[in-house]
C-alpha positions in Angstrom: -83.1 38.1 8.8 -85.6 40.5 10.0 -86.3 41.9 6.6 -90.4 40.3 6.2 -91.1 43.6 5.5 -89.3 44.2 2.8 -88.9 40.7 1.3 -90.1 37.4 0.9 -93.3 37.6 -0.5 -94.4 39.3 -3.9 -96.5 43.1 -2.8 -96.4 46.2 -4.1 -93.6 47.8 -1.9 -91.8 44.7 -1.7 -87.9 44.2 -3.1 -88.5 41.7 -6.0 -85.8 40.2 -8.1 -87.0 37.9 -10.2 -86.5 36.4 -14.1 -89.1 35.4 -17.0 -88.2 32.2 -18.5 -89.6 31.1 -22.2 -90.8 28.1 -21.6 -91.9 28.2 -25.4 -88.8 27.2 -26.4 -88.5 23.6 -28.2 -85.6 22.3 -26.0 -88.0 22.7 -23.3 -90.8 20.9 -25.2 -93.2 18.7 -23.9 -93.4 20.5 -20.5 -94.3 17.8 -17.8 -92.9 19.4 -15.3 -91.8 23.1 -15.4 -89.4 22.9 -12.5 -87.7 19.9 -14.3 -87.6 21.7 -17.3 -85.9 24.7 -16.1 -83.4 22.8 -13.7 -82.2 20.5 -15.9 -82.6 22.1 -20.0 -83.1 25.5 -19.7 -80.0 27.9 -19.9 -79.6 31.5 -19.2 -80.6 32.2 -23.1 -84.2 31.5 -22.3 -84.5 34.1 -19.9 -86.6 36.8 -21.6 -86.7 39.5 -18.9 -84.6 40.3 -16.0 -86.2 42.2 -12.4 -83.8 43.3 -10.0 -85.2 45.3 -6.9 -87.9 45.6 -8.7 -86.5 47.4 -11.0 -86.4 45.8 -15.0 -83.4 45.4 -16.3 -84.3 43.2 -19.3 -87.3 43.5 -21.0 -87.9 40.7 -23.9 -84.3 40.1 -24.3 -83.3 43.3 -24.8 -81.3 45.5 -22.1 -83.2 48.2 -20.4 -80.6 50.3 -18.9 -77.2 48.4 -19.7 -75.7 49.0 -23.1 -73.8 46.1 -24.1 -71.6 48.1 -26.5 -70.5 50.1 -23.7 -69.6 46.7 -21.6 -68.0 45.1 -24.2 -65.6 48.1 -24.8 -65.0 48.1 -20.7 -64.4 44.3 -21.2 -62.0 44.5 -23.8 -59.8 47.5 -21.9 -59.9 45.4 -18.7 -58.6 42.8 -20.8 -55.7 45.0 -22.6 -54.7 46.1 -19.1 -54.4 42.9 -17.7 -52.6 41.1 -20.8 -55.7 39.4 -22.4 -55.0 40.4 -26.0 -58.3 39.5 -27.5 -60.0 36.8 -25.1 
């Protein structure tokens, strides 16, 4: 793709997107294998923080630069606009 330096490995200067999974939770418990564990029982609600081009996004679950009020209300006009009375 002829973007090595840029991506693909994790340096300082590097794009990095990348998610923190709790793998505390007891759904995920014992943990033989993590990959396992995260392929087949873990959902997006154990994701704990969120890294997008290296930027953080979520930080322990909670939003560092989204409001989720402010979605919720763009949601819900979308949704008036289009017909979806309350869905």
């Amino acid at each position: 793709m002829g973007l090595e330096r840029e991506i693909g490995t994790i340096e300082v200067g590097k794009r990095a997107d990348m998610i923190v999974i709790d793998l505390d939770a007891p759904h995920l418990r014992p943990l033989y294998d993590p990959i396992s564990a995260i392929v087949y029982s873990a959902s997006g609600a154990d994701v704990k923080d969120v890294i997008v081009n290296g930027r953080v996004l979520m930080k322990e679950r909670v939003f560092t630069s989204l409001d989720p009020d402010e979605i919720k209300g763009e949601v819900r006009e979308i949704s008036r606009k289009i017909g979806l009375r309350g869905r």
